[in-house]
N, C-alpha and C positions, 0 to 999 in steps of 0.2 A: 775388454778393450775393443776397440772398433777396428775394420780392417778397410773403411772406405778407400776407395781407389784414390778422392781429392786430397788424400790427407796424410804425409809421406811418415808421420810417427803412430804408434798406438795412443791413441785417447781414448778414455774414458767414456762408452756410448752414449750417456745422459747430457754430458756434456756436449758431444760432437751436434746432438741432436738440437740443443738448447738456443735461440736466439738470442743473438749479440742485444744488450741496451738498445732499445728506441729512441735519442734524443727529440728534443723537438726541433720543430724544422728549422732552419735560418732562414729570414728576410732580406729580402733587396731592399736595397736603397729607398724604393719609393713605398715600401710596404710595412704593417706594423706587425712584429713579432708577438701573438699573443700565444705562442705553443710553451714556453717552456717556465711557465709561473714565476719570470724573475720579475724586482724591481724596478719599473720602468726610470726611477729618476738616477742621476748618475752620484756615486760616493761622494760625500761633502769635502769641501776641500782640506780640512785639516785629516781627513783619511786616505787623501790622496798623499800631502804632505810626510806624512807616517811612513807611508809604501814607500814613497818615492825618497827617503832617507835610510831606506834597511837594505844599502846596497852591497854588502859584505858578502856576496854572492860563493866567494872564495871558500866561508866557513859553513861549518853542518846549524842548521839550527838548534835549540834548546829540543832535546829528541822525547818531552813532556811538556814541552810550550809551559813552565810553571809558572810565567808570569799571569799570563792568562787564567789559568788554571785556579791562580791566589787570589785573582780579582774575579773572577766568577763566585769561587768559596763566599767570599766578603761579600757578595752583593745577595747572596741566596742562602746566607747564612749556616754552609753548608764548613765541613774542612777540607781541607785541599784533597784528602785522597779520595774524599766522595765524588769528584768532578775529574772526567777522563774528555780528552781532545783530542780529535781525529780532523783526517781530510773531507769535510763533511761530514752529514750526521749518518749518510746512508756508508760510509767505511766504518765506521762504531755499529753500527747495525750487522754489517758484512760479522765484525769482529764476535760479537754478543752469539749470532746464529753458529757461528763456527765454534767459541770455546765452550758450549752445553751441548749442540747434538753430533749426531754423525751417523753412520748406516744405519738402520732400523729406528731413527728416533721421528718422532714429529713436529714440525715446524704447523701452527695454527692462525690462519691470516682471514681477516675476510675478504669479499671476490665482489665486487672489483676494488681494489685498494691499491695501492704504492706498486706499480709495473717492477719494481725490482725485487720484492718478496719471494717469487717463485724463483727465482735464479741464484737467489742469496742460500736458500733450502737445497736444490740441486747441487749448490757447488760443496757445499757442507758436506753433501751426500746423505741429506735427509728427506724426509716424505712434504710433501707439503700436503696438507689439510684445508681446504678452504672454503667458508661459510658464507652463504648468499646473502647478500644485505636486502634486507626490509623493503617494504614500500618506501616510497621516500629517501632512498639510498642512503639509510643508516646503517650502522655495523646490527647485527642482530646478536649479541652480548648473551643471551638466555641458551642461544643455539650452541655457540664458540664454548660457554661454559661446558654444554652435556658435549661435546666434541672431543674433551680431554680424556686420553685415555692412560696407562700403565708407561704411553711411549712418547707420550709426550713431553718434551722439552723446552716449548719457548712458548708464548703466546701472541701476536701483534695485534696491537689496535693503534690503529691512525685518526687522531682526534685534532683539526678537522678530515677528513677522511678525503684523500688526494686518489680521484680525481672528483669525485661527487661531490664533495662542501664539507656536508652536516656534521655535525661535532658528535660527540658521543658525551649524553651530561654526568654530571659528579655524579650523583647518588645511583645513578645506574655501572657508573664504572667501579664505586664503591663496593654496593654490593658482588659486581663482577669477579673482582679481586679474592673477596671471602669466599666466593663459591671452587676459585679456583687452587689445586692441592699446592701448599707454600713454599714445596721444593719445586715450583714450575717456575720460569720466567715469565714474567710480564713485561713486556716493553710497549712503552706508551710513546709514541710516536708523533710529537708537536710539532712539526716543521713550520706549522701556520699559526704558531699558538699565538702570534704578537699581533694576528687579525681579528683576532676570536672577539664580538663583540657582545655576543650570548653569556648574562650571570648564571647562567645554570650548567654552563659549560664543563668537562673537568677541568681542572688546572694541576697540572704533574706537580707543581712545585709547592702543592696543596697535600696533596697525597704523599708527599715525602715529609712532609710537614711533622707525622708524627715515628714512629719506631715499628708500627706496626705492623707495615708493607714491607720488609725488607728483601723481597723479591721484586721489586716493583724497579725498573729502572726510564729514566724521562731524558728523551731524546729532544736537542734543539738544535738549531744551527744561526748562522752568521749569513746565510746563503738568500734569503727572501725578503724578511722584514728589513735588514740592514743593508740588504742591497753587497751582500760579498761572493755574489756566485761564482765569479772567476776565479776566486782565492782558494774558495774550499778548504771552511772550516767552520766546525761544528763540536757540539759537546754533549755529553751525558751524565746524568747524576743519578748518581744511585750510590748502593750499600758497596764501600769498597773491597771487599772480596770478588765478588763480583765483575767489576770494573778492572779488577788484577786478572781477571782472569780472559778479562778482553784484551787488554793490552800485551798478554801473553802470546795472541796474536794479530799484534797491530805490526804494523810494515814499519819498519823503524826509520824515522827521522822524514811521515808525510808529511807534517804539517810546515812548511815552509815559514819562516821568520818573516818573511814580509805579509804571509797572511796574520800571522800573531800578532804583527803591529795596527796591523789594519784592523782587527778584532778589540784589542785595545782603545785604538781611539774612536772606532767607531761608540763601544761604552761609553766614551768620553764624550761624547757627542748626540747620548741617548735622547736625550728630552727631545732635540732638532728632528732625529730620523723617527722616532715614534711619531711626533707630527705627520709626519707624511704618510707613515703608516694609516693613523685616522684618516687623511684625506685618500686615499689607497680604500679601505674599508665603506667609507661615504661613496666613493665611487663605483665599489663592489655592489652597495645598496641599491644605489639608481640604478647602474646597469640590471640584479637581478627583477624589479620592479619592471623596467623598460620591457624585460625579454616576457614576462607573467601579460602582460598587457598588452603584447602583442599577440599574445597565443599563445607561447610558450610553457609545458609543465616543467620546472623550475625549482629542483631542490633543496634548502635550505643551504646558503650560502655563506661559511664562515673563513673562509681562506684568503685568498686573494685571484681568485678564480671563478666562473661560475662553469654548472655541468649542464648541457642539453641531451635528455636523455633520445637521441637519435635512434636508435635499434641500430635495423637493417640499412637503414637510410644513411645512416655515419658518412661513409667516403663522398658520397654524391653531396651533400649539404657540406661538407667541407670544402670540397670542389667549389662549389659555389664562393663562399667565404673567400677561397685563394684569388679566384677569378676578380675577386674587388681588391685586393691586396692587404686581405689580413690570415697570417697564419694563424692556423688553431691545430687545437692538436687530436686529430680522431682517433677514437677506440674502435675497430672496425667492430660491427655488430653492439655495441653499447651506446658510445653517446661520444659527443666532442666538450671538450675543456678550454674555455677559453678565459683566457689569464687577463686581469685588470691591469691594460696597458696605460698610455698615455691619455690623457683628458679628449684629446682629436679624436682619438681608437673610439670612443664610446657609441655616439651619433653613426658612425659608417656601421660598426656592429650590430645597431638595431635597427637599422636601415635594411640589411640584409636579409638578417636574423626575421622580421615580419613577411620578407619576401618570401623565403624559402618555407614557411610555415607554412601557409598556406598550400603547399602542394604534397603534402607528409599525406597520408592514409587514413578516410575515415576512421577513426577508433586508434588513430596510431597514439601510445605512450607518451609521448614527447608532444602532444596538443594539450591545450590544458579545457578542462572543461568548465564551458561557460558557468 
């Protein structure tokens, strides 16, 4: 326990020492929000209609949202108990990290990956492990494999890999899987999986497809593709033992009724929002092109995002970016993430994005060579 002077109870040292979440930044009025990878177009109106009908505010919700849950089954051809729903996909993740390890276990992520991995591991009171991505800021899968040891407990891979892009493809996550021992977790991590426009990509609901993986569990959400980030609501599939064993410790009755409705008809509504998704993805395209051709080294882009690998430079080039009125979101010493806003957002980003290249550092990472 910790005895800081600012801190009037005992905590936990790991925790006391741990940094709060980073969100991404809020925008003014006249500026475009591209820090926190949401949806730029607003929910269709029959999901608004949804929302704005599940006013029962008085009663607890469905505390397994099984409506949801039944029509997820049916649409992924899965049974109800193989599909677990959380407040977001990253509280199923909190949940998954919590009910397989705890003091001496290992948590195995690669660096840089999802900002909330390492605190999901600390709160657990586990180690975290974490393996350098590649050239090209891909997961390195061959490393993460010999990584496994006696004490290991979960495994994470983020396919597309938030905040760099690049997916991690089927036959390398395949094999990944075999090599890894089958009382280990694997969680595969698609939050962007509805951008993904690479056939060589994994696809989770590919990989569950057969009996064989049944350590294998595929994380999605409601939060990007469909535009419900406010709602906070997300789901998992996988082997239901498993998923019982998340929900052993899931926070009883997150998931709000007005987000379950809104999850609903946004399904209802698939064909429409996946349109947009395409035009979201087209748009991902040209922007990553724009910034390649401006100068920019430019990582394979499959999310709804793209990554500038900035180093050292990060803060100072984001600065810049703010100064025209577009948030992004920096990794100090990495690179910045800037999230495929509105159609206006593209031209002012690469407007910038050419300015500020040119003053990075002979030989700097983030130039792209001619």
């Amino acid at each position: 326990m910790t005895d800081a002077p600012d801190i009037p109870v005992r905590v936990r040292p790991e925790i006391a020492a741990l940094p709060a979440y980073r969100q991404g930044r809020q925008a003014g009025a006249e500026a475009f929000k591209l820090s926190s990878n949401e949806n730029p177009y607003a929910p269709l109106p029959g999901v608004q209609e949804a929302v704005a009908a599940a006013v029962e505010f008085n009663r607890y919700p469905d505390a397994t949202a099984t409506a949801l849950r039944e029509r997820l089954a049916a649409r992924f051809d899965r049974t109800v108990d193989e599909v677990h729903v959380g407040a977001g996909s990253v509280s199923i993740l909190a949940q998954l990290v919590q009910a397989v390890s705890g003091p001496g276990d290992e948590i195995i992520y690669a660096w840089r990956s999802f900002e909330a991995y390492p605190w999901l591991a600390v709160v657990a009171g586990a180690t975290s492990v974490t393996v350098p991505l590649t050239d090209g800021a891909r997961h390195d899968l061959d490393a993460m494999a010999a990584a496994v040891t006696p004490r290991t407990r979960a495994v994470i891979v983020c396919s597309p890999n938030n905040p760099t892009g690049p997916v991690v493809r089927h036959d390398d996550f395949d094999a990944f899987v075999r090599a890894v021992p089958s009382d280990v977790l694997v969680i595969l991590d698609e939050a962007y999986a509805e951008f993904v426009t690479d056939p060589d990509a994994v696809d989770g609901l590919r990989v569950l497809g057969g009996e064989e993986f049944p350590n294998v569990v595929v994380l999605r959400t409601f939060s990007k593709a469909f535009g419900l980030a406010g709602l906070r609501v997300g789901y998992a599939i996988g082997h239901p033992r498993i998923l019982d064993a998340a929900r052993s410790t899931t926070i009883p009755l997150s998931v709000t009724a007005a987000a379950e409705a809104a999850a609903l008809a946004s399904l209802d509504a698939e064909d429409e929002l996946l349109a947009r998704v395409r035009e979201i993805a087209d748009r991902r395209d040209r922007l990553a092109e724009g910034l390649r051709e401006a100068g920019w080294e430019v990582p394979q882009a499959q999310g709804n995002f793209v990554w500038l690998p900035t180093g050292a430079e990060s803060l100072a080039v984001a600065a810049a970016f703010d100064a025209a009125g577009l948030i992004v979101r920096p990794f100090d010493g990495d690179g910045i993430r800037i999230s495929v806003g509105e159609h206006e957002s593209v031209a002012k980003v690469l407007e910038i994005a050419a300015s500020v290249v040119r003053d990075l550092p002979t030989g700097h990472s983030g130039r792209r060579i001619a």
